[in-house]
C-alpha positions as CSV (number, residue, x, y, z in Angstrom):
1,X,0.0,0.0,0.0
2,X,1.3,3.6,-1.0
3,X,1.4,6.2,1.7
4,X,-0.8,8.0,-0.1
5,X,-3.0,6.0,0.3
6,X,-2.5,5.0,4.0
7,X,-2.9,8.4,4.5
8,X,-6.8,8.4,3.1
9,X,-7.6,5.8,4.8
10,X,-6.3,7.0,7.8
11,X,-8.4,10.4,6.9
12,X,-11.2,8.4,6.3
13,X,-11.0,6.5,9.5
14,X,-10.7,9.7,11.8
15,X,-13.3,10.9,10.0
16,X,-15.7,7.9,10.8
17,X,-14.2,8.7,14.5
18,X,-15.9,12.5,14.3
19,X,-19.2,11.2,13.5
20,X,-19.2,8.3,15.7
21,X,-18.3,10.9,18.4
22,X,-21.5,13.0,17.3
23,X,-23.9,10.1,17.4
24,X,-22.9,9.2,20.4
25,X,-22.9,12.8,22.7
26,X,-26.8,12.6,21.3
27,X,-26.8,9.5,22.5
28,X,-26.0,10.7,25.6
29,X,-22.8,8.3,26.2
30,X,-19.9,9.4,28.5
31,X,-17.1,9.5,26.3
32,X,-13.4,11.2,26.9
33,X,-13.3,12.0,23.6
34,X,-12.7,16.0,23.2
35,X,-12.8,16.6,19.4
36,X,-9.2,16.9,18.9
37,X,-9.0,13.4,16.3
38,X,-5.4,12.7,15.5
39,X,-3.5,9.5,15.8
40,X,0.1,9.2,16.8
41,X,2.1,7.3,14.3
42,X,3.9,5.5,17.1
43,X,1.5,3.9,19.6
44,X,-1.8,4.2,17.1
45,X,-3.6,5.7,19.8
46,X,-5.6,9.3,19.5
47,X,-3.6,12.3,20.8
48,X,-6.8,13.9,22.4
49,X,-8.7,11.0,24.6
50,X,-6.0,8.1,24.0
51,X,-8.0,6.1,22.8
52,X,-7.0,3.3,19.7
53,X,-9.3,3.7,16.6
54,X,-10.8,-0.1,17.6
55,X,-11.7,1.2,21.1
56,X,-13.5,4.4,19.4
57,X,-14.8,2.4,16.9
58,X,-16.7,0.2,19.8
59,X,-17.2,3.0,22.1
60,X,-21.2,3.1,21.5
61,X,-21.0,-1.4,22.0
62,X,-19.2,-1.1,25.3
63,X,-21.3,-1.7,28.8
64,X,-20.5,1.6,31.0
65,X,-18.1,-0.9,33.3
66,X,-15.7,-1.4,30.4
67,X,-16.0,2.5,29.6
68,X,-15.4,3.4,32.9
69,X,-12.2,1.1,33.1
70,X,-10.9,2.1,29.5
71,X,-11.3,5.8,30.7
72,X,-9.4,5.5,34.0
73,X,-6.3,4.0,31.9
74,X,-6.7,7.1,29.4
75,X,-5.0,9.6,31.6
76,X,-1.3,7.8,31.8
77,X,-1.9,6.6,28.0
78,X,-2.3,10.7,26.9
79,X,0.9,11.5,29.2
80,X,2.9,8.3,27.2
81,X,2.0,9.7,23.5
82,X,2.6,12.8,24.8
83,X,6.2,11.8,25.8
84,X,5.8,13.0,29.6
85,X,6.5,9.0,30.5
86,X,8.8,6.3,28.9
């Protein structure tokens, strides 16, 4: 695959992201996600909530335990893409 085209589909998918973030604020979901959609090369994981592209993909499917537990790992994962820990 060309990096080109990695690139759209990585558009695409952060794209999908945004409007899966939409449908579910009306949904009324708690989600950590803060509109800022961009995913670090290195780990895969969104700068702004830290989560992967699979976890916001199944946000909406998760029970509010497993949200709950993803979102109290979020925190160190933000501080590791953003370099503050090895």
């Amino acid at each position: 695959m060309t990096v080109a085209r990695s690139k759209m589909r990585l558009l695409i998918s952060l794209e999908a992201a945004r409007c899966a973030f939409r449908r579910i604020e009306e949904m009324g979901i708690e989600t950590p996600c803060i509109g800022i959609c961009n995913l670090d090369a290195t780990s895969g994981l969104c700068t702004g909530c830290g989560r992967s592209l699979d976890e916001i993909a199944s946000w909406s499917r998760l029970t509010s335990e497993q949200r709950r537990k993803l979102m109290s790992e979020l925190p160190a994962r933000r501080r590791r893409v953003a370099g503050e820990i090895g």
